[in-house]
C-alpha positions in Angstrom: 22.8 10.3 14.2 19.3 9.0 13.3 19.1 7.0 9.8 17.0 6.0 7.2 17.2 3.0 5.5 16.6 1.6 1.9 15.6 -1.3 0.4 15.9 -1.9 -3.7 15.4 -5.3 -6.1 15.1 -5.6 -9.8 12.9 -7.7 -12.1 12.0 -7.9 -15.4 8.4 -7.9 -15.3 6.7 -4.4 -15.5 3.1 -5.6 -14.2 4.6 -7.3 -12.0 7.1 -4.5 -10.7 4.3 -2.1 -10.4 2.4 -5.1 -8.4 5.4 -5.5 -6.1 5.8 -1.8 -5.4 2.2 -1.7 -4.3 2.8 -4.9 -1.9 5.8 -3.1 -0.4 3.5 -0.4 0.9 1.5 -2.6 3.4 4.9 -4.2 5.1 5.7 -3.2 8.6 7.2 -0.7 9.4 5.3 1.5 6.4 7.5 2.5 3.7 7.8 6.6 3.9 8.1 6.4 -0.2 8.0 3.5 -3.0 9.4 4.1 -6.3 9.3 1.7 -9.7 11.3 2.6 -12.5 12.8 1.1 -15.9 16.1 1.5 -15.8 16.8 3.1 -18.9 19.8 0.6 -20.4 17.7 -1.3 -23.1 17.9 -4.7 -21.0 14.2 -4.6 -20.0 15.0 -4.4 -16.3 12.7 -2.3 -13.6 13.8 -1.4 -10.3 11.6 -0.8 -7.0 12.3 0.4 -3.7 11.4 1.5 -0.6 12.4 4.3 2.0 11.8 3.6 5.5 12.3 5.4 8.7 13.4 2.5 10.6 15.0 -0.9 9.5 12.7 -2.8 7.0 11.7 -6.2 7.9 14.1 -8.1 5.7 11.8 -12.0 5.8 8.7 -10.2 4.7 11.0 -8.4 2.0 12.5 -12.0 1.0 8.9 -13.3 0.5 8.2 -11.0 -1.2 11.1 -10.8 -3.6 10.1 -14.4 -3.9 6.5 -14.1 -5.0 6.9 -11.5 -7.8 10.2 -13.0 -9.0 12.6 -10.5 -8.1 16.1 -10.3 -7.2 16.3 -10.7 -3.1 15.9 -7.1 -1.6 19.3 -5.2 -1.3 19.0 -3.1 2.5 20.9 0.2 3.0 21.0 2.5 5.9 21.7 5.5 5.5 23.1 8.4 7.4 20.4 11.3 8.1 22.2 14.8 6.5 21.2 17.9 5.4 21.0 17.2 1.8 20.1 20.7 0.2 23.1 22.0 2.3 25.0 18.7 0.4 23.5 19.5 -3.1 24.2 23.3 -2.6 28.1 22.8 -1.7 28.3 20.4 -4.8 26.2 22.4 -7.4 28.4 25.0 -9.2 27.0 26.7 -11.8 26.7 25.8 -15.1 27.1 28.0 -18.8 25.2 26.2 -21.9 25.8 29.1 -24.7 24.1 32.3 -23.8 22.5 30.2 -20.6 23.6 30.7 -16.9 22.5 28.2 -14.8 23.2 28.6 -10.9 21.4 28.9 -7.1 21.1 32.0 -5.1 24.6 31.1 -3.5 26.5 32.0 -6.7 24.4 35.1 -7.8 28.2 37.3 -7.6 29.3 34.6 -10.2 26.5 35.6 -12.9 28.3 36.6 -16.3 27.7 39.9 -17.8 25.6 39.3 -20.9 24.5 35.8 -19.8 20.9 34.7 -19.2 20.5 33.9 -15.7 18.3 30.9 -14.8 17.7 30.7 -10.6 17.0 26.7 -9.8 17.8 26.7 -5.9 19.3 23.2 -4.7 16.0 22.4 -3.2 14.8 21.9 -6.2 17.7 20.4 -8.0 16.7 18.2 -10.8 16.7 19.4 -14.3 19.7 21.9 -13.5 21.6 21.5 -16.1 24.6 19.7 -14.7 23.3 16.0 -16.8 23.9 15.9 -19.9 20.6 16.2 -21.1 19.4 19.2 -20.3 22.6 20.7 -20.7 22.2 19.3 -24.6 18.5 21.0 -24.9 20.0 24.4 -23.2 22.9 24.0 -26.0 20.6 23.3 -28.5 17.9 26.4 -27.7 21.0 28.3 -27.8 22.1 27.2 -31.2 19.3 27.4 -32.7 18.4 31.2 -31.4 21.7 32.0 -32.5 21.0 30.9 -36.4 18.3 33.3 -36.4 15.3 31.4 -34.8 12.5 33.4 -32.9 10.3 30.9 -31.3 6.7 32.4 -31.4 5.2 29.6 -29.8 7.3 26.8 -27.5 6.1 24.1 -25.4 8.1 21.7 -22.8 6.2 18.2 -22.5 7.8 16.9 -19.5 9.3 19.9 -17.8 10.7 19.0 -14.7 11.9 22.2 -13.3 11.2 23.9 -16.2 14.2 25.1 -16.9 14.7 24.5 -20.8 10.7 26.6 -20.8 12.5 29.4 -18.4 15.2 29.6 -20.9 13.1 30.1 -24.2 11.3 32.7 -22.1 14.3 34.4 -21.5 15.3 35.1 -25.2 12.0 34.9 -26.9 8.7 37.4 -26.5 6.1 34.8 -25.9 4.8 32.7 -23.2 5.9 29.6 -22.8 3.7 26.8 -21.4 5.4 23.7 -19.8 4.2 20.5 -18.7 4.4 17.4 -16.9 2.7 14.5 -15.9 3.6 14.6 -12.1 1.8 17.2 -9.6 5.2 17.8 -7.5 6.9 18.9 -10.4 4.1 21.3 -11.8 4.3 22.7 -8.0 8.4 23.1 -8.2 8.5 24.7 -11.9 5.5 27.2 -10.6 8.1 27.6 -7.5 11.3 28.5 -10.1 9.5 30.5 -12.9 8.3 32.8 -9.4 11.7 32.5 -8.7 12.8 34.0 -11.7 10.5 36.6 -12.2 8.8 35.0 -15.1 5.2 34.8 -14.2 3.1 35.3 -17.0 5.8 34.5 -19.3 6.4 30.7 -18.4 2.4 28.6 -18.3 2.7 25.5 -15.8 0.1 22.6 -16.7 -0.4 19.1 -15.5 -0.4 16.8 -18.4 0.3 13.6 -19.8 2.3 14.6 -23.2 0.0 16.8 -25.3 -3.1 16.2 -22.8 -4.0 18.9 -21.5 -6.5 21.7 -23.2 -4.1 24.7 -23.1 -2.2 22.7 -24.4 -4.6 21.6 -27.5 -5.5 25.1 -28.0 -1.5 26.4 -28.0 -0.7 24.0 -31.2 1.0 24.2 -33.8 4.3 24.9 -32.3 7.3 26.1 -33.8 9.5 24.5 -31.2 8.6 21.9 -28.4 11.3 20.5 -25.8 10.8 17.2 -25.0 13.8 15.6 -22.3 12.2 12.1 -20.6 13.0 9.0 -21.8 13.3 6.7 -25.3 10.2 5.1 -24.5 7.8 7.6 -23.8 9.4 9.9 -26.6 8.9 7.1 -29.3 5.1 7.0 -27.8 4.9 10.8 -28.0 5.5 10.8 -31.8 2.3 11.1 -33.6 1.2 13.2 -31.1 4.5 16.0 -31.1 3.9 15.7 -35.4 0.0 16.5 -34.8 1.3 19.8 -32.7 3.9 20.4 -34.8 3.8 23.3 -37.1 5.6 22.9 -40.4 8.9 23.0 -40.7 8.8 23.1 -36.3 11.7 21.7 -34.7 11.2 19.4 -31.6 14.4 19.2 -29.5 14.3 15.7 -27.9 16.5 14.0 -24.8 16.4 11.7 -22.2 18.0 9.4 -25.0 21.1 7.0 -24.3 23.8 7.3 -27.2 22.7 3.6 -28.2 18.7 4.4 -28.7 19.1 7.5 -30.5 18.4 5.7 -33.3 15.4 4.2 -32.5 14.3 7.1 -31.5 15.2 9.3 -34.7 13.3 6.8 -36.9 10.1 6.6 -35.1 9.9 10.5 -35.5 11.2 9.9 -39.1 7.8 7.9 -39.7 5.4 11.2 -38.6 7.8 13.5 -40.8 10.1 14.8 -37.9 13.2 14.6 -39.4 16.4 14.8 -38.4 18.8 18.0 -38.1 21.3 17.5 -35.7 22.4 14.9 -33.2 24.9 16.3 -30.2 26.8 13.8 -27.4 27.6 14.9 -24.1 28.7 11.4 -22.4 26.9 9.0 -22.7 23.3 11.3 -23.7 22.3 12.7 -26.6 20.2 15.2 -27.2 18.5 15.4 -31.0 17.3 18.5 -33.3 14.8 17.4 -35.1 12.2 19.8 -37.9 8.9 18.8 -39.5 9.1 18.7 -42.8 5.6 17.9 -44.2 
């Protein structure tokens, strides 16, 4: 069976993570993908690896690791499988309130009276299998169900789009979703098709707010907002500015610990907040402007 392999390190240096993900690119054999990420457990720590169709060559990756600091380079090979066939077998649905979320291989198991949201396992993240989304969907929910009719909703950060899908669903406005990366503008475009919703759910590339529509859109009564503590606690001045009084921004992406963090730098731009729910080790916030 043919196999890929891998090749991960950590440091603690964000310049010089990005730096060393760039270097990885112009080994031999090429990398097929490079990826640098913080991993998200307050310790500082970034992460970069590399995909490769054959085996990386483990002295220039031990220079390497040497000249930007890192931990030495941990290799993997890994067996070549159909992965959507993998994800598909192992993604059930899942039911957050009113919400049904499954792929096209359990459309017999749709509820009657549930809102159906169709994210095939090709396109399986942002599902609502991890906590966080699974929070937003339970929050949307909640929130509908004490008598809220979102006139105007955004999703910064959208990833599937599923949490913008949803408020479509139940509410008689478009909907306009963004994100900052061009593949996942191309797969929410792919799942609001998918779920008949063209027209209802708008798909822009953006970084937060930055993007015209956007601009023009604001004030919103209710923007979704599911990345990560850091770039959430960036995004505040900005989701207060687009913010419509008394609007409620519905935040995630936030481990249990940094919730706090979190809920006071919204608490600074007058996003106060209403309601904090765990699933594991996530939570997701409810939070209203209040001035």
């Amino acid at each position: 069976m043919a196999k890929t392999w891998t090749a991960f390190t950590k440091l603690s240096d964000k310049t010089a993570a990005e730096a060393l993900g760039e270097a990885i690119e112009e080994i031999d054999p090429e990398p097929t993908g490079v990826g640098v990420f913080e991993i998200e457990d307050g310790s500082g720590t970034w992460e970069v690896g590399g995909y490769f169709l054959g085996k990386p060559n483990d002295v220039e990756l031990a220079l390497l690791a040497a000249a930007f600091n890192a931990a030495p380079f941990v290799i993997s090979e890994v067996p070549d499988q159909d992965w959507v066939d993998k994800v598909r077998r192992e993604l059930t649905p899942v039911e957050a309130g009113r919400f049904f979320v499954y792929g096209s291989h359990d459309a017999d198991k749709i509820p009657e009276g549930a809102e159906p949201l169709l994210i095939e396992a090709a396109m399986a993240f942002g599902t609502g299998h991890h906590g966080t989304t699974l929070g937003c969907l339970r929050a949307l929910d909640r929130l509908s169900n004490e008598g809220m009719v979102g006139q105007n909703v955004a999703d910064i950060g959208c990833g599937t789009a599923v949490l913008g899908m949803a408020a479509a669903r139940i509410w008689p406005n478009p909907v306009i979703v963004s994100d900052i990366d061009e593949v996942a503008v191309e797969v929410a475009e792919a799942n609001v098709r998918a779920n008949n919703l063209e027209g209802k759910v708008i798909c822009v590339e953006a970084a937060g707010f930055g993007h015209p529509d956007l601009a023009a859109r604001a004030p919103y009564d209710l923007v979704f907002a599911n990345i990560l503590k850091q770039p959430l606690i960036d995004l505040a001045p900005d989701m207060a500015a687009h913010l419509a009084v008394g609007g409620y921004a519905i935040l995630s992406g936030i481990l249990i610990r940094q919730a706090d963090e979190v809920v006071a730098a919204y608490a600074a731009q007058g996003v106060e907040l209403v309601r904090r729910d765990e699933i594991g080790e996530w939570v997701t916030l409810t939070l209203r402007k209040s001035s």
